[in-house]
Backbone as CSV, one residue per row, in Angstrom:
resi,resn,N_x,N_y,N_z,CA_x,CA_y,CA_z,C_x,C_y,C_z
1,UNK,57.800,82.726,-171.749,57.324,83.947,-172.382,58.290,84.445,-173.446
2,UNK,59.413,84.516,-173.440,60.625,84.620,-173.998,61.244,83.782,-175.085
3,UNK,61.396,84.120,-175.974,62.440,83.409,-177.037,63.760,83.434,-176.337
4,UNK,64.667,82.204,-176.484,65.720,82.773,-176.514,66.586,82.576,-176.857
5,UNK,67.798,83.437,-178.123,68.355,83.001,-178.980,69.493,83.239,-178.450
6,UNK,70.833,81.756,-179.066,71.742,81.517,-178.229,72.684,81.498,-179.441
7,UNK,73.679,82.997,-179.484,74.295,82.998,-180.992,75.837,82.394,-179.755
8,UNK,76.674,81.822,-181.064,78.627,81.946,-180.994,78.901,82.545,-181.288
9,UNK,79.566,83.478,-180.665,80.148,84.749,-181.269,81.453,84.567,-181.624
10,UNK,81.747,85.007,-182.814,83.372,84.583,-183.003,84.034,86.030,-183.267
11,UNK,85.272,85.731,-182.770,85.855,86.563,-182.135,87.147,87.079,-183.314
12,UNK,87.190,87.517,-184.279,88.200,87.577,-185.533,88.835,88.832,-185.438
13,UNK,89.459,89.072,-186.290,90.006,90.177,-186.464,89.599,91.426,-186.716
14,UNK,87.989,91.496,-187.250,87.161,92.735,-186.718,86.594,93.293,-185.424
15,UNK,86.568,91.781,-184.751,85.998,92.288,-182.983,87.638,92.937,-182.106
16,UNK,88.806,92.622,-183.000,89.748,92.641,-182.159,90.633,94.048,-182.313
17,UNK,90.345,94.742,-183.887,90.543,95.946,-184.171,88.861,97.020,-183.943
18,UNK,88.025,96.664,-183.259,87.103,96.829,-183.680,86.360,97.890,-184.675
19,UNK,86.924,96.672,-185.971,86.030,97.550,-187.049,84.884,97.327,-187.137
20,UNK,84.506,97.145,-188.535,82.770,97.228,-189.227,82.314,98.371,-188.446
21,UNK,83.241,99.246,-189.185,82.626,100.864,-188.975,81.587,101.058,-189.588
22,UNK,81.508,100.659,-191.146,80.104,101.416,-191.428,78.720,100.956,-190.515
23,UNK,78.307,99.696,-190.504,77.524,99.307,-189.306,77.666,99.955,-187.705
24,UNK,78.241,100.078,-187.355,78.428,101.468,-186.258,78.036,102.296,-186.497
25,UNK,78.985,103.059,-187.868,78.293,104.254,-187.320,76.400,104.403,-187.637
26,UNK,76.085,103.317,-188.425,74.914,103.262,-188.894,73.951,103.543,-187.366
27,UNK,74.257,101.970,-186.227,73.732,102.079,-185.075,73.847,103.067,-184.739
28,UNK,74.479,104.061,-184.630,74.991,104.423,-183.708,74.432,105.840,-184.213
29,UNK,74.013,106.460,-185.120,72.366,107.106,-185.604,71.016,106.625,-184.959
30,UNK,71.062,105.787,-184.482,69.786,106.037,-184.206,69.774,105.402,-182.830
31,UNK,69.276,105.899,-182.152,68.482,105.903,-180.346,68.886,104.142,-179.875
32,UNK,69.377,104.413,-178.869,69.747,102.391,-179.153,68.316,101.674,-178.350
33,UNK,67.324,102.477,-178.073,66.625,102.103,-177.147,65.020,102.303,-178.363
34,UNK,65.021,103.362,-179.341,63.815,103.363,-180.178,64.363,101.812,-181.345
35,UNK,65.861,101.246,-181.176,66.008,100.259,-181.896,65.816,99.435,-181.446
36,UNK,65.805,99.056,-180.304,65.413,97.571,-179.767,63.757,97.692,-179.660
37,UNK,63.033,98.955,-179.333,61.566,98.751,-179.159,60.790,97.999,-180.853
38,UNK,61.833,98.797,-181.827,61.688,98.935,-183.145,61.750,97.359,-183.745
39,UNK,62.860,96.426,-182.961,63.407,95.326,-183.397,62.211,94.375,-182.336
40,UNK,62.255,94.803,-181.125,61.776,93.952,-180.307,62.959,92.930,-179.273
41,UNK,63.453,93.371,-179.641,64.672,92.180,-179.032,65.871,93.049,-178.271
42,UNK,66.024,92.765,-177.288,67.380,93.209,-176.749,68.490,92.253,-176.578
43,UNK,69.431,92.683,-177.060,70.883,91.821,-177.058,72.077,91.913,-176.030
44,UNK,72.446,91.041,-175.536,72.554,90.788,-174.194,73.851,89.784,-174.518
45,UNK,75.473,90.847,-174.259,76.580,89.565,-174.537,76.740,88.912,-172.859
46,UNK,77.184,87.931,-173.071,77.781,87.016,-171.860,78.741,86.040,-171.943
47,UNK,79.185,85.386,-171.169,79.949,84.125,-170.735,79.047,83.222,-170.420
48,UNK,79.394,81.817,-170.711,78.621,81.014,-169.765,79.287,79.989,-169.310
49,UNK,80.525,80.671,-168.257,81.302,79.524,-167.775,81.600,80.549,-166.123
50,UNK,80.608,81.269,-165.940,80.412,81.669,-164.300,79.233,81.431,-163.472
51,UNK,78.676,80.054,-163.922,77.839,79.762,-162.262,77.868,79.975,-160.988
52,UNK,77.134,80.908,-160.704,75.582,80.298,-161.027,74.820,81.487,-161.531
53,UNK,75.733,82.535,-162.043,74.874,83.763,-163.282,74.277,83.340,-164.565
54,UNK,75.842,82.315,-164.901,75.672,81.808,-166.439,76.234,80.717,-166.842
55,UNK,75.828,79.618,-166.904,76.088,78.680,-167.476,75.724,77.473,-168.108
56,UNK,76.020,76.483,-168.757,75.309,75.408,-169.797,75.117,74.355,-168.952
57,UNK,73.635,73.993,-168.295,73.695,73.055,-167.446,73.983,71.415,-168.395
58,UNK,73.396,70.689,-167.558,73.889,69.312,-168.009,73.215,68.795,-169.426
59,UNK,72.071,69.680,-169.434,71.072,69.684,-170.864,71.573,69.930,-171.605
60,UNK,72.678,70.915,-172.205,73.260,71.696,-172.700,72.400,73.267,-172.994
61,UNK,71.486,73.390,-171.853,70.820,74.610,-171.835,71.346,75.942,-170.862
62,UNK,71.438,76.591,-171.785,72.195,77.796,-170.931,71.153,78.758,-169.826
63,UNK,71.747,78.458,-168.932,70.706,78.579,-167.579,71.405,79.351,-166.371
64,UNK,70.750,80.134,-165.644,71.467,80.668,-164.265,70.735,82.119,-164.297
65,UNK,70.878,82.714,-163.049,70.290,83.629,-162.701,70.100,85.012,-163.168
66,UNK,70.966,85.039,-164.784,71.177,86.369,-165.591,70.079,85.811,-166.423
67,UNK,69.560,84.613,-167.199,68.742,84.225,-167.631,67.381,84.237,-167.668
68,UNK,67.348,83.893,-165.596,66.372,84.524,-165.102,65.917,85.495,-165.029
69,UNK,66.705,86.170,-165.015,66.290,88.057,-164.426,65.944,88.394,-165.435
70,UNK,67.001,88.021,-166.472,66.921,89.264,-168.193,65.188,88.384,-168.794
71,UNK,65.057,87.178,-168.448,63.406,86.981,-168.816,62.402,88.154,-168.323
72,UNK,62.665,88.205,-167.523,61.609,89.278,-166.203,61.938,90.758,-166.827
73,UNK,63.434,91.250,-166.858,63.305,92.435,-167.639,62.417,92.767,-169.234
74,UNK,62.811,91.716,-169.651,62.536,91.366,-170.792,60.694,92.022,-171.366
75,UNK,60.041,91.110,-170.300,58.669,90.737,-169.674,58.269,92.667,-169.694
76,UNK,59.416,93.139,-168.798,59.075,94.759,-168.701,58.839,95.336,-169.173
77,UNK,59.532,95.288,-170.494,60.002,96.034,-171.843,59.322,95.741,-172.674
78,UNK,58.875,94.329,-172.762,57.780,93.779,-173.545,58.670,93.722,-175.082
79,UNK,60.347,93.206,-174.713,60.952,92.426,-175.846,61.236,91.582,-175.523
80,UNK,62.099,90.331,-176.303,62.874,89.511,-176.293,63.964,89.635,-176.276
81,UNK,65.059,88.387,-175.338,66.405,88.881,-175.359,66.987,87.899,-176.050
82,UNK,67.864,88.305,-176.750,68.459,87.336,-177.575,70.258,87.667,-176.963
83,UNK,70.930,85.919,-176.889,72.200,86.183,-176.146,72.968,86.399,-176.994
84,UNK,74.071,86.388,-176.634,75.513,86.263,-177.439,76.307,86.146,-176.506
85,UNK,77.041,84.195,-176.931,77.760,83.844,-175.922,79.159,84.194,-176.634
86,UNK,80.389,84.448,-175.717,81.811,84.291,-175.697,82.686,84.510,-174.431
87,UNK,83.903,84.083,-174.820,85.236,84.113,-173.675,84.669,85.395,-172.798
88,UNK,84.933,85.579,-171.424,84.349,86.324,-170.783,86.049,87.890,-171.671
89,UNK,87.016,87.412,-171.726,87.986,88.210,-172.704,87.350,88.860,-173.841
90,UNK,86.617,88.814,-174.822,85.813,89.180,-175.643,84.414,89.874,-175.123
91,UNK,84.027,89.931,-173.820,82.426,90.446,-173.890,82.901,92.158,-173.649
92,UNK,83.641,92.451,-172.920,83.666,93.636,-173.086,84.422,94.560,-174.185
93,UNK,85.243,93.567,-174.909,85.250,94.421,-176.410,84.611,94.056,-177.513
94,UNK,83.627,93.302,-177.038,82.284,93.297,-178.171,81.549,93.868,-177.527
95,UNK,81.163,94.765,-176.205,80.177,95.673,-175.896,80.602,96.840,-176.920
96,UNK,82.231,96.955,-176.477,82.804,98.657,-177.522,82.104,98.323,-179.536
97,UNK,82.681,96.879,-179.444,82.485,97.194,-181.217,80.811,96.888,-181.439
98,UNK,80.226,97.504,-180.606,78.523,97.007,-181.108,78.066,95.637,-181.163
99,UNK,78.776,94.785,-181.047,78.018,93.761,-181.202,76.691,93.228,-180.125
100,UNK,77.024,93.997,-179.379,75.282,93.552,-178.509,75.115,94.689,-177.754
101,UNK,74.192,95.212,-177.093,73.441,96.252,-176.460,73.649,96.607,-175.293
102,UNK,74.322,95.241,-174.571,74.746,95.512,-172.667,75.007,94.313,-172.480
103,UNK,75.844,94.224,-171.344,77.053,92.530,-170.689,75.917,92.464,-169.593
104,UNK,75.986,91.380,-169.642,75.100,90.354,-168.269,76.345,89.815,-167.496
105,UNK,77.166,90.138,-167.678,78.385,89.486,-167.201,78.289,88.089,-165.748
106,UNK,77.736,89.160,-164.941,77.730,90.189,-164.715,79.330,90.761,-164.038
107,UNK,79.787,91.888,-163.611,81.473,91.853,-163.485,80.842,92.942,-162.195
108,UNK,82.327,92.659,-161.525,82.701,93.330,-160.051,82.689,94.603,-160.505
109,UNK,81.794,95.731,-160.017,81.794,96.779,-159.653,83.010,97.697,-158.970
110,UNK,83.973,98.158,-160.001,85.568,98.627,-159.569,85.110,100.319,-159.926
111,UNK,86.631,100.994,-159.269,86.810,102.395,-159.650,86.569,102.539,-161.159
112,UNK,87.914,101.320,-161.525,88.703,101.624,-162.854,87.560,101.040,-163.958
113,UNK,86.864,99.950,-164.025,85.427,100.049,-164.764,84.415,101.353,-164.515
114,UNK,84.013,101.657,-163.632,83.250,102.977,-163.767,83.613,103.944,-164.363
115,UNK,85.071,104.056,-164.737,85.557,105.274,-165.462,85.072,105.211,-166.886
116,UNK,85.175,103.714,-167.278,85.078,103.518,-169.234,83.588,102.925,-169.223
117,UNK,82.679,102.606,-168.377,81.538,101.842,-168.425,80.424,102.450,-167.859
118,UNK,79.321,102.328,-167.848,78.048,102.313,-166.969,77.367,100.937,-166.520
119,UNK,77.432,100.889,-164.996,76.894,99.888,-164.407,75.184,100.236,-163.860
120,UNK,74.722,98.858,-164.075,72.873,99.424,-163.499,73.286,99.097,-162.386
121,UNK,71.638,99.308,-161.528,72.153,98.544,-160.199,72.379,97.384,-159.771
122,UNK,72.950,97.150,-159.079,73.713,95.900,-158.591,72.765,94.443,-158.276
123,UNK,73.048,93.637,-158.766,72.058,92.403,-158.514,72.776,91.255,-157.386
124,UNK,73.654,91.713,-156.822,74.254,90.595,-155.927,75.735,91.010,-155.622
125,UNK,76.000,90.442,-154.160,77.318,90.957,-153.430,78.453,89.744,-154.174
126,UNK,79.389,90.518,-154.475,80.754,90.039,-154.766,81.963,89.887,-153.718
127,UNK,81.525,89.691,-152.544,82.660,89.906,-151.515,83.107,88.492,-151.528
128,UNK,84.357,88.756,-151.943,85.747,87.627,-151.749,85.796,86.481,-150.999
129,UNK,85.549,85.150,-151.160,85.823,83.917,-150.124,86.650,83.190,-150.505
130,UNK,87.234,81.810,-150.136,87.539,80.791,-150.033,87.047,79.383,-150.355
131,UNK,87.387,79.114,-151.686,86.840,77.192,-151.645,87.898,76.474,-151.432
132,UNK,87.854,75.718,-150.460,88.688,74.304,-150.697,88.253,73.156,-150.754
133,UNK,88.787,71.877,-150.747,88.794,70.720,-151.206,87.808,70.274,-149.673
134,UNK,87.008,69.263,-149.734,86.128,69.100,-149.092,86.873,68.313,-147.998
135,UNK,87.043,68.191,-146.435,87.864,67.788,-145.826,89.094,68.241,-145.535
136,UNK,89.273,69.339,-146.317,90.900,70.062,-145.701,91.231,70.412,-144.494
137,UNK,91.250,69.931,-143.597,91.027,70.388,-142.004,92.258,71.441,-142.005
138,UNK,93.295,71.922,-143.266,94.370,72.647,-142.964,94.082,74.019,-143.514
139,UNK,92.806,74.130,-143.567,92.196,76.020,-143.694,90.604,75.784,-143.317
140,UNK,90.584,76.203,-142.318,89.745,76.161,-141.515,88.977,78.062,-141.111
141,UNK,90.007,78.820,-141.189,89.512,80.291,-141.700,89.905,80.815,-142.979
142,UNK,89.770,82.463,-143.647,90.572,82.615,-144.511,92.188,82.541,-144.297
143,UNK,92.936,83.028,-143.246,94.394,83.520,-142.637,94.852,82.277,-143.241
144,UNK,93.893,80.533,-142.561,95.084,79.777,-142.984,95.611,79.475,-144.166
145,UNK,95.077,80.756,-145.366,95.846,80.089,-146.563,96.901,80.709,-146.829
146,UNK,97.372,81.276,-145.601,99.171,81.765,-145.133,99.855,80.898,-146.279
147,UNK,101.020,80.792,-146.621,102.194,80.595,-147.671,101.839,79.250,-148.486
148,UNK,100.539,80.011,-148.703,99.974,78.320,-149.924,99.715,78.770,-151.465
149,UNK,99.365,78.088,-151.942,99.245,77.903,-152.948,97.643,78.076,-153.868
150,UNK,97.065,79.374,-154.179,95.581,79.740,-154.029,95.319,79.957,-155.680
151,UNK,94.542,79.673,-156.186,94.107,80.062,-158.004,93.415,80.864,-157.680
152,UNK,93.326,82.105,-159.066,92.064,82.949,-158.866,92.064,83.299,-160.489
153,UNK,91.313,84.148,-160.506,90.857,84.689,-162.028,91.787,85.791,-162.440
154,UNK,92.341,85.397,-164.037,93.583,86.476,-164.111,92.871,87.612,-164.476
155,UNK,93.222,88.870,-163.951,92.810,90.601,-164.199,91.357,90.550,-163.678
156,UNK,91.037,89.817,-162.549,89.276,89.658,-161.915,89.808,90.720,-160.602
157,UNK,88.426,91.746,-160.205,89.225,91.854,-158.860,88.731,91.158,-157.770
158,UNK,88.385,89.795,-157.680,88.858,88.961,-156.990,90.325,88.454,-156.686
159,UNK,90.683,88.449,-157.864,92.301,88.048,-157.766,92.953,89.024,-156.516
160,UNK,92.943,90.666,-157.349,93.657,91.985,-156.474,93.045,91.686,-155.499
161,UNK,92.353,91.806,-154.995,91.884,91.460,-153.407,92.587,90.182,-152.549
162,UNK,92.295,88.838,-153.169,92.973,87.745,-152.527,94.914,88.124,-152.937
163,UNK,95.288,89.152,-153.284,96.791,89.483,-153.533,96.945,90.129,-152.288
164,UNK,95.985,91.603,-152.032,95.974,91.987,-150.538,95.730,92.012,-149.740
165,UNK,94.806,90.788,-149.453,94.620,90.005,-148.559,95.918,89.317,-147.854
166,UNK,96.381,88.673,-148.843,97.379,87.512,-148.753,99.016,88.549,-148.293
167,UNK,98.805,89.793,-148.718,100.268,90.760,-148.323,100.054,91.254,-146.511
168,UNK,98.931,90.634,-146.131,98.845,91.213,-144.691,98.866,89.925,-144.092
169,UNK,99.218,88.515,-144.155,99.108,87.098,-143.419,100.336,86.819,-142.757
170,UNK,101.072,86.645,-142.281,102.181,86.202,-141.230,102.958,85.863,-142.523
171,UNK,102.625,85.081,-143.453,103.644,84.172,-145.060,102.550,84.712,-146.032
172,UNK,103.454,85.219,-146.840,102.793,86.177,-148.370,102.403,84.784,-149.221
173,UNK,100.934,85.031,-149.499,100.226,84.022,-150.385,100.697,83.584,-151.778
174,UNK,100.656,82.620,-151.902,101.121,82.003,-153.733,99.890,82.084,-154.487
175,UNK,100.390,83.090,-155.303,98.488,82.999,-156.412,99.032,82.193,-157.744
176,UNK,98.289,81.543,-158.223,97.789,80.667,-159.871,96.787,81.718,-160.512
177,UNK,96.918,82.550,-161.699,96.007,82.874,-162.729,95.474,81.976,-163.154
178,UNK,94.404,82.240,-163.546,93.669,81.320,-164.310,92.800,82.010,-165.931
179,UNK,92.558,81.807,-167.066,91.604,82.307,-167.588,90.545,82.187,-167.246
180,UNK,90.223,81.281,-167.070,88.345,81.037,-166.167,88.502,80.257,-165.007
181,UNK,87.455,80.506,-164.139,87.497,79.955,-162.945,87.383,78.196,-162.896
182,UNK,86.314,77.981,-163.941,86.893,76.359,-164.042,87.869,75.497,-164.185
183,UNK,88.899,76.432,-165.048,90.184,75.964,-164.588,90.747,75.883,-163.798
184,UNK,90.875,76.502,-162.407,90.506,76.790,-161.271,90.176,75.669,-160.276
185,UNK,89.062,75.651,-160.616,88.121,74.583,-159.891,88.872,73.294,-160.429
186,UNK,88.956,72.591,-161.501,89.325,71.935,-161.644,91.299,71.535,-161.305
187,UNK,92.239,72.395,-161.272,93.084,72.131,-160.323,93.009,72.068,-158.888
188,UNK,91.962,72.554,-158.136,91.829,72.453,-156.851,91.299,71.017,-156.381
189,UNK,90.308,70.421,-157.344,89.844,69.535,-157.213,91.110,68.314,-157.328
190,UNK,91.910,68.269,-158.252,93.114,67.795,-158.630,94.179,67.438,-157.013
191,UNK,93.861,68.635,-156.428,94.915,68.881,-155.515,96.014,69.813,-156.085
192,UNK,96.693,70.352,-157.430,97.325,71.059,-157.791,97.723,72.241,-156.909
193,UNK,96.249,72.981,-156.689,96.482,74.141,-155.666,95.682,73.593,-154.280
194,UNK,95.592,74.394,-153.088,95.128,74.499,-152.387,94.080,74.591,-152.066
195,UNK,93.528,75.961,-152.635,92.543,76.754,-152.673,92.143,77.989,-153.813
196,UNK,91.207,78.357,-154.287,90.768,79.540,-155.115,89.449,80.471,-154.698
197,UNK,90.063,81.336,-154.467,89.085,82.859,-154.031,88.073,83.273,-155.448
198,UNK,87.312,83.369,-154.986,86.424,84.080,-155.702,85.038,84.579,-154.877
199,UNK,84.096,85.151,-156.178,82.979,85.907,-154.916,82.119,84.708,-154.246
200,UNK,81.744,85.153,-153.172,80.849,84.287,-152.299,79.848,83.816,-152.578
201,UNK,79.138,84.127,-153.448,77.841,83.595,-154.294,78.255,82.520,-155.427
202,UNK,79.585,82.484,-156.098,79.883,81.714,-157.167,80.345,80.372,-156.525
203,UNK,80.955,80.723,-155.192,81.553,79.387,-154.737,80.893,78.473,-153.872
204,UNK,79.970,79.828,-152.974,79.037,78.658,-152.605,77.627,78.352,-153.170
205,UNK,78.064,78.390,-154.330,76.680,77.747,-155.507,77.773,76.440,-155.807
206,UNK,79.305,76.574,-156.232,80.027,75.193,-156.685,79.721,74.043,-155.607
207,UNK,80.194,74.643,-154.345,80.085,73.918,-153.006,78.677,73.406,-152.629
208,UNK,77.880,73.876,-153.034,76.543,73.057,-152.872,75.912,72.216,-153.458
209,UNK,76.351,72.508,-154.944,76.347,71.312,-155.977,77.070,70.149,-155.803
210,UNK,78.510,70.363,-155.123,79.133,69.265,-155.373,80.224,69.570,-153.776
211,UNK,79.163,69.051,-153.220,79.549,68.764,-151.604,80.272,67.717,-151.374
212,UNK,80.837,66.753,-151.918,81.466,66.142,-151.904,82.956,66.011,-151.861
213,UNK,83.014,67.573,-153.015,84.658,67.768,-153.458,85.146,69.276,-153.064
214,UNK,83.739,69.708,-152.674,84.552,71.197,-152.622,83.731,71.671,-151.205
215,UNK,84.125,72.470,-150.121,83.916,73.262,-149.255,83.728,74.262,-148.975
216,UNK,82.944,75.769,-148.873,83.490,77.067,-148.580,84.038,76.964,-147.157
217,UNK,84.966,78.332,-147.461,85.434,78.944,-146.026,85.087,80.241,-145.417
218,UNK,84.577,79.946,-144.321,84.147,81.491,-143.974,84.831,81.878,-142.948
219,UNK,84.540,83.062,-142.361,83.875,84.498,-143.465,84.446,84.975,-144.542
220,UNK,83.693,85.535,-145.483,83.991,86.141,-146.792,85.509,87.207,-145.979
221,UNK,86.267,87.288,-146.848,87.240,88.384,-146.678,87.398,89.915,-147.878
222,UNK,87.720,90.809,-147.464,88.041,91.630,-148.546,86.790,92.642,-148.551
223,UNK,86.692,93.801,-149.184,86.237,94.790,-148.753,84.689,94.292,-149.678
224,UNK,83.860,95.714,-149.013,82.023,94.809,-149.972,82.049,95.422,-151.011
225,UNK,81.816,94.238,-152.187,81.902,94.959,-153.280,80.345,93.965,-154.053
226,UNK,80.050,94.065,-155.303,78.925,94.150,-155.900,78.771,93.904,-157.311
227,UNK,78.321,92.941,-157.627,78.619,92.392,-159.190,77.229,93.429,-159.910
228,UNK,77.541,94.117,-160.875,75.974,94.699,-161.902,76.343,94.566,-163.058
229,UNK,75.290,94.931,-164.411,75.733,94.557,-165.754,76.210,96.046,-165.706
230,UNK,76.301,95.937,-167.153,77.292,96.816,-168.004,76.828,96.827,-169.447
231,UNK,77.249,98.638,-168.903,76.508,99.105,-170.954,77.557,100.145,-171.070
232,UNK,77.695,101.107,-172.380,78.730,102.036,-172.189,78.051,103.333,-171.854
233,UNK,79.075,104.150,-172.271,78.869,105.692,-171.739,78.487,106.591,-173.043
234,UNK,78.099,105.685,-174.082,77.615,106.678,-175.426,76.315,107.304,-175.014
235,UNK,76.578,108.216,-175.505,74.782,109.351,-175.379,73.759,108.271,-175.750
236,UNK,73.951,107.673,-176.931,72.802,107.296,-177.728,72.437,105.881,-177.285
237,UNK,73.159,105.366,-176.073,72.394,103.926,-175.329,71.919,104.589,-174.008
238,UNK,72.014,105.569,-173.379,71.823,105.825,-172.281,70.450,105.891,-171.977
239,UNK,69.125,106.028,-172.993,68.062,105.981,-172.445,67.676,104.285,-172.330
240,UNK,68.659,103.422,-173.234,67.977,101.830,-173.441,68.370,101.210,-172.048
241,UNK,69.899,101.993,-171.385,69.773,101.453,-169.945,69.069,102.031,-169.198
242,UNK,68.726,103.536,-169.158,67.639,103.279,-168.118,66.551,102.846,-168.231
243,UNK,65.694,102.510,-169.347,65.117,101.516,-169.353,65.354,100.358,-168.616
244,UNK,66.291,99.853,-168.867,66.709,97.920,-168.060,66.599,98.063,-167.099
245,UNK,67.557,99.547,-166.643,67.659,100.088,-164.918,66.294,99.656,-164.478
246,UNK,65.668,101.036,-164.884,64.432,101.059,-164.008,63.679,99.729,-164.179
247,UNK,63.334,98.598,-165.058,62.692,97.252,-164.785,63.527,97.039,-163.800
248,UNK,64.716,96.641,-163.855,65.418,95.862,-162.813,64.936,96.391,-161.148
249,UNK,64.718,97.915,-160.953,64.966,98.012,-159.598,62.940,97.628,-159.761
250,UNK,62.618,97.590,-160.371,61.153,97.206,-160.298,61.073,95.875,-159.693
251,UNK,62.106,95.345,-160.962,62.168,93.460,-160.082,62.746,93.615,-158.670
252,UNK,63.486,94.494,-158.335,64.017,94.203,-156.813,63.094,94.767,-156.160
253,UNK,61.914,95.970,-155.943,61.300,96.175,-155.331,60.338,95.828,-155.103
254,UNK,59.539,94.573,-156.073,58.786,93.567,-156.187,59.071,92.339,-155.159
255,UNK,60.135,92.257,-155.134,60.577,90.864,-154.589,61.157,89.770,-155.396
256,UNK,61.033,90.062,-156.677,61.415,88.955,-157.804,62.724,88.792,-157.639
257,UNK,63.969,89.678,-157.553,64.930,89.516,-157.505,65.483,88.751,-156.326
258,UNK,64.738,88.724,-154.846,65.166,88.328,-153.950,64.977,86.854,-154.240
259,UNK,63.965,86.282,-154.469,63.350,85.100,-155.138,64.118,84.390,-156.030
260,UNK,64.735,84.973,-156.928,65.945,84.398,-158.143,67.437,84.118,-157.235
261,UNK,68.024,84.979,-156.346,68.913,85.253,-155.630,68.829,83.947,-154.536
262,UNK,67.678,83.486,-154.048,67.098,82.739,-153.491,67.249,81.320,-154.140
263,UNK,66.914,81.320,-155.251,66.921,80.060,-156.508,68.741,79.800,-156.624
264,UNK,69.040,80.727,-156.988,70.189,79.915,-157.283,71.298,80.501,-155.995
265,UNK,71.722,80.794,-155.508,72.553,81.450,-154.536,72.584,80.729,-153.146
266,UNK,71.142,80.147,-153.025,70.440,79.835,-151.437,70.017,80.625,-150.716
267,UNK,70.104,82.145,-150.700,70.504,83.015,-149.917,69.895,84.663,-150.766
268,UNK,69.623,85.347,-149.700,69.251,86.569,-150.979,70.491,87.760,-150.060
269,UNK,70.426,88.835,-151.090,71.686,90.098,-151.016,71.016,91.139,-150.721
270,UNK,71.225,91.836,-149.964,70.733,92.822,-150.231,71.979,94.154,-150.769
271,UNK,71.079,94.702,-151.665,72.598,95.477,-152.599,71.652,96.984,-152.514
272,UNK,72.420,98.128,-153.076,71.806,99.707,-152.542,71.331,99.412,-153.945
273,UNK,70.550,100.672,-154.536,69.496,101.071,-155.662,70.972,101.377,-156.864
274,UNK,72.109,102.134,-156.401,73.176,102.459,-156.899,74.288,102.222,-156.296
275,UNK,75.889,102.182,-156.721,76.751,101.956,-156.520,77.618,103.383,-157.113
276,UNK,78.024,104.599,-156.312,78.742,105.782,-157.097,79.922,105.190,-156.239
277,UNK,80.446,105.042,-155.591,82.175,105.176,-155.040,82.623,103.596,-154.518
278,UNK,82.670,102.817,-155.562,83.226,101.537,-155.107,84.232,100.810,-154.512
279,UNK,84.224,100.488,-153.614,85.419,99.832,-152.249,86.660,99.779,-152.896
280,UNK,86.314,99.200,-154.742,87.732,98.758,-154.886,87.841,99.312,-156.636
């Protein structure tokens, strides 16, 4: 039903001071929500190196469950979404300099984001697990990754979590930053590290794909937290998200969302209508 256009966003020295003021302030006159009805298209930045939300399958088609959904919103609104891919480092200061309308990120639901952002409601639980190497019989719960050696995502709060997690274990945990989690994945696979935390839906989507090399560990650890997109706090977008809002909780009260959650996850979430005081 959907077009869907798949820009590179490059990332220069205007996204990084964020100028191209006059184009701002231009948008930024008029209703961001009578402009997309006006245009037809809603713009939608992302990453596509966090499967199983977003990423370039083997086709080289960018596919995963933000894809899915934002079709169905899309469907609501009766526009088209057009993407804009970059470094997951760049999507939220190309939300500030205008360059697209709202993050599909989608990103962990924190204090310290709710202060500078607006999140819709939540499309899936982010609570903290464990992948290791397939056969590791030497972490067998979360505890045993006592005085090892664990990757996680640098400034994710997955990371802060598997940090205080790891400050309450008998031996204080060794963390690896990473810029993206595939880097990640791919030293674990290596043997480099041990293990890498991240949310429970991302790892056991890796682990099911590729049962061979990678394992989850359960139970999830770390307090419940909740991945949703992200738009800002300007007056003049606030009616275009509740727009998205309200499709979205349409798709969850339909069942569509459980169904997508289902598709790629294995498993469906159940998440509240809103998120006001977040765990972390």
């Amino acid at each position: 039903m959907q077009k869907r256009i798949f820009l590179k966003a490059v990332l220069g020295l205007s996204v990084a001071l964020g100028v191209s003021f006059a184009g701002s302030n231009l948008a930024s006159a008029q209703d961001a929500l009578e402009k997309v009805k006006s245009s037809g298209t809603l713009t939608v930045g992302t990453e596509t190196a966090f499967a199983p939300f977003d990423f370039i399958d083997e086709t080289g088609t960018h596919a995963g469950l933000n894809v899915d959904l934002f079709e169905e919103i899309g469907k609501e609104m009766g526009v088209e979404i057009k993407w804009v891919e970059l470094p997951w480092e760049g999507v939220l200061p190309g939300l500030e300099a205008g360059q697209f309308d709202m993050v599909a990120g989608p990103a962990t639901i924190t204090k310290a984001r709710m202060e500078r952002y607006r999140f819709l409601s939540p499309v899936a639980e982010a609570t903290v697990a464990i992948l290791k190497k397939a056969g590791d019989d030497s972490i067998e719960k979360p505890e045993d990754i006592a005085g090892k050696l664990v990757g996680s995502g640098k400034a994710t709060a997955q990371l802060a979590q598997l940090q205080e997690y790891g400050a309450t274990l008998p031996e204080p945990v060794e963390t690896r930053e990473y810029v993206g989690f595939n880097e990640a994945y791919a030293d674990l696979a290596a043997g480099r590290i041990v293990a890498v935390a991240n949310s429970l839906p991302n790892i056991a989507y890796l682990a099911s794909q590729q049962p061979d090399v990678f394992e989850t560990v359960l139970p999830p650890f770390g307090k419940s937290t909740y991945f949703g997109y992200i738009g800002t706090k300007k007056p003049e977008d606030q009616a275009l998200l509740d727009a998205v809002n309200d499709a979205l909780l349409k798709i969850k009260a339909d069942g569509r969302l459980g169904e997508l959650q289902k598709k790629w996850f294995g498993q469906t979430f159940d998440t509240p209508e809103a998120v006001t005081d977040p765990n972390v």
